[in-house]
N, C-alpha and C positions, 0 to 999 in steps of 0.2 A: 924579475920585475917586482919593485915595491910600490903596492898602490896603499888605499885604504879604503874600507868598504863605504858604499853611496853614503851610510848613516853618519858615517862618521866625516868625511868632507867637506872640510870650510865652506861655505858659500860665497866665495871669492876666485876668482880667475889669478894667473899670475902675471896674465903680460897687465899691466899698468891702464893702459888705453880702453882696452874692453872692459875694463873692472870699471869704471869711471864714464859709460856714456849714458847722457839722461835716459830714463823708463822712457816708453813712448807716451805715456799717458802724461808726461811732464812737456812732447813736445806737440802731441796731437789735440789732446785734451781730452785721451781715453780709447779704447778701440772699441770699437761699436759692432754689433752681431751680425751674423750673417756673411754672408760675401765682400760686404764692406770692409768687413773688419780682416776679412784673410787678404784682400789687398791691402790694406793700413800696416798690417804687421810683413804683408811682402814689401813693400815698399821701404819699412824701417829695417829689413835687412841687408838692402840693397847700400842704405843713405849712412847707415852703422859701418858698412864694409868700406864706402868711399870713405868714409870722417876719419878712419882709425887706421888704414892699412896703406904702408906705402909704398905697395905696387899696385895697389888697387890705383890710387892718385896717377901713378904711370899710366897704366893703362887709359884711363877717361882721358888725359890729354893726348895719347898715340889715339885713342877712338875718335876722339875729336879732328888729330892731323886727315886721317882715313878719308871721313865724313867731308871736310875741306874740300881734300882729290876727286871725292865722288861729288859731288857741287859742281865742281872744274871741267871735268872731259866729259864728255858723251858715250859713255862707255854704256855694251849693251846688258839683256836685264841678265844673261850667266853671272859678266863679270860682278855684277853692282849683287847679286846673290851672293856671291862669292867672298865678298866682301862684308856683306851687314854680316854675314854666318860666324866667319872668322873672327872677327870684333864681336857679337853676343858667346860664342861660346869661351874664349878667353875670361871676359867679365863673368861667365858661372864657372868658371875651372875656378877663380878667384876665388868668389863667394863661399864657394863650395870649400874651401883651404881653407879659410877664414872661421868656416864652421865647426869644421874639424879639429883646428888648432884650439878653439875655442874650449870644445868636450874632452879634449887633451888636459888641457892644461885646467878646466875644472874637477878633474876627478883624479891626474897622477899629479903627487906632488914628490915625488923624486926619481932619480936621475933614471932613466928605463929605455931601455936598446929597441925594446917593441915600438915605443913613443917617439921613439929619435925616427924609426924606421918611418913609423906614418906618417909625421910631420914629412920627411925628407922627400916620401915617396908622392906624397898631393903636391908641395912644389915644385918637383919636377917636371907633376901631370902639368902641371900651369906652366910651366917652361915650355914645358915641348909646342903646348899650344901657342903660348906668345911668338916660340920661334918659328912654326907655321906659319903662322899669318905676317911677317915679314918675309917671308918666301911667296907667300901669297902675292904680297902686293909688289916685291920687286919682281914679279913672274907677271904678272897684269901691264907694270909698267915699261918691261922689257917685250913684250910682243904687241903692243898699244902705244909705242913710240911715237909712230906716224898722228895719233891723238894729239899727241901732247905740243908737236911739232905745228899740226894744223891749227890748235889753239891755243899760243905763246900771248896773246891778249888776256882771256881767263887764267891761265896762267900764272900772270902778271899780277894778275887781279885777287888771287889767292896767295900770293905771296905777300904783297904789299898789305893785304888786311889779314889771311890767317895765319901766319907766322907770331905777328902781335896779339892776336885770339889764343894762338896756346901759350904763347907766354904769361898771359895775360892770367891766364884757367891755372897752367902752373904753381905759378904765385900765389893764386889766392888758395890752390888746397895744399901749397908746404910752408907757407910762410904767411899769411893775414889769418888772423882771430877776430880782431873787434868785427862787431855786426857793420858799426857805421862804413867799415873799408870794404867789407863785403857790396855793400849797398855800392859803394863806387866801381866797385870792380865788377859787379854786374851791369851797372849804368857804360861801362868801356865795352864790354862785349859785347853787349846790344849793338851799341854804335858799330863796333867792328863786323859784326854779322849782317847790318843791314843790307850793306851792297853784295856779300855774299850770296844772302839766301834772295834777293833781287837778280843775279842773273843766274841764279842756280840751275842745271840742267836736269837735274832731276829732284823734284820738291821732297821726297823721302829722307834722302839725306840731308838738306836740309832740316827736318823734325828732328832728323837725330843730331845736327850740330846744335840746336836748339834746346833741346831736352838733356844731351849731357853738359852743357852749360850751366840749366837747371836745377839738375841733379848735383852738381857739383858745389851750386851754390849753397841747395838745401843742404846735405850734408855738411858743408862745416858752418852755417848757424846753427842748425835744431840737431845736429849729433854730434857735433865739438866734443871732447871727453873732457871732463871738468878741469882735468890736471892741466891743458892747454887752452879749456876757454878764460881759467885766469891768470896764465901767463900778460908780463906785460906786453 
C-alpha cells in the first residue's frame, strides 16, 4: 500500500464533486455554537451527500416513491415502521460511504488494494441494504394486496400525481442547475403533493414526502459543486 503521511497530503479530494462543494459558511452564513451549530453542520452532510452523489439522488427519489405508497394504503403502524426504518437506514449506509470515500481518497493518492477493499466493502453495505428494502416493500405489498385492491381510488390518486412527483424530483437532482428551474420545479411539486398529502392516510409520511422534496431542493441550490453549478 502507497500512501503519504498526514503532513505531507494535498488538501484536495480526488473525486472532482467533493473537492468543489461551497464551505457551509458560504451557504449558511457561518456555523454558529452550541447545538445549533452540530445540526447546521449535520444537516450540510446530509445536503453535501444528496448534491454530489448519484445514488444518494436514487435513493431520495425511491424514499420519495415509498413515502407516496405509505400516503396511499392504510397500512398498520409495524408495517409504516417497517418502512420509515428501511428508507432512514439506506440514506446512513449512503452518508456513511460517502464519508468514507471522502477520508480515502483525501489521504491515499495511489493505486492501494486495502482502499479498493474499503471503498468496495461500504458499497456493498449500502447494497445489501438498498436490496432489503425492496424486499421489504415488495414483502409488504405481497401480503397487503387485499389493501391495495380495496383502495384502487388512492391508488389512482398516487399514480396520476406521484409518478409525475418523482419524475419531477428526478430531474431536478440529475439534470436542472440554474436556481430559477429549481424554483419551478419546486413550484411543480408542491402542486403535485397537494392532493397527495390532502388525502394522505397517515400524515408522517406525508412530512417525509415533503421534507425529501425539500432536501432535495436544498441540496442542489446551496451544495451544487462548482464544477456543475456553472455548467451551462
Amino acid at each position: 500500500m502507497a500512501t503519504r503521511p498526514p503532513s505531507e497530503a494535498p488538501r484536495v479530494l480526488t473525486d472532482p464533486h467533493l473537492d468543489t462543494i461551497p464551505p457551509m459558511k458560504a451557504v449558511l452564513g457561518g456555523v454558529r455554537p452550541g447545538i445549533v451549530g452540530s445540526f447546521q453542520v449535520a444537516i450540510a452532510g446530509v445536503l453535501r451527500t444528496v448534491a454530489t452523489q448519484r445514488n444518494m439522488k436514487i435513493h431520495v427519489v425511491a424514499g420519495l416513491m415509498v413515502a407516496i405508497v405509505g400516503m396511499a394504503l392504510p397500512l398498520d403502524l409495524s408495517v409504516r415502521v417497517a418502512l420509515l426504518f428501511s428508507v432512514s437506514i439506506v440514506f446512513f449506509a449512503e452518508i456513511l460511504n460517502t464519508a468514507l470515500e471522502a477520508v480515502i481518497d483525501l489521504f491515499v493518492h495511489e493505486y492501494s488494494r486495502l482502499a479498493m477493499l474499503a471503498k468496495d466493502a461500504a458499497a456493498g453495505g449500502v447494497l445489501v441494504f438498498a436490496v432489503t428494502t425492496i424486499f421489504v416493500l415488495a414483502d409488504i405489498l405481497w401480503t397487503e394486496w387485499r389493501l391495495v385492491e380495496q383502495n384502487l381510488d388512492a391508488v389512482a390518486r398516487s399514480c396520476l400525481f406521484g409518478i409525475p412527483l418523482a419524475l419531477n424530483e428526478g430531474l431536478g437532482l440529475f439534470v436542472v442547475r440554474r436556481r430559477l428551474l429549481h424554483a419551478v420545479r419546486l413550484a411543480v411539486s408542491a402542486a403535485l403533493l397537494v392532493p397527495l398529502v390532502a388525502h394522505t392516510r397517515d400524515p408522517i409520511f406525508a412530512i417525509v414526502a415533503v421534507t425529501l422534496v425539500v432536501v432535495a431542493v436544498a441540496a442542489r441550490t446551496g451544495y451544487l459543486p462548482r464544477t456543475e453549478a456553472h455548467a451551462p
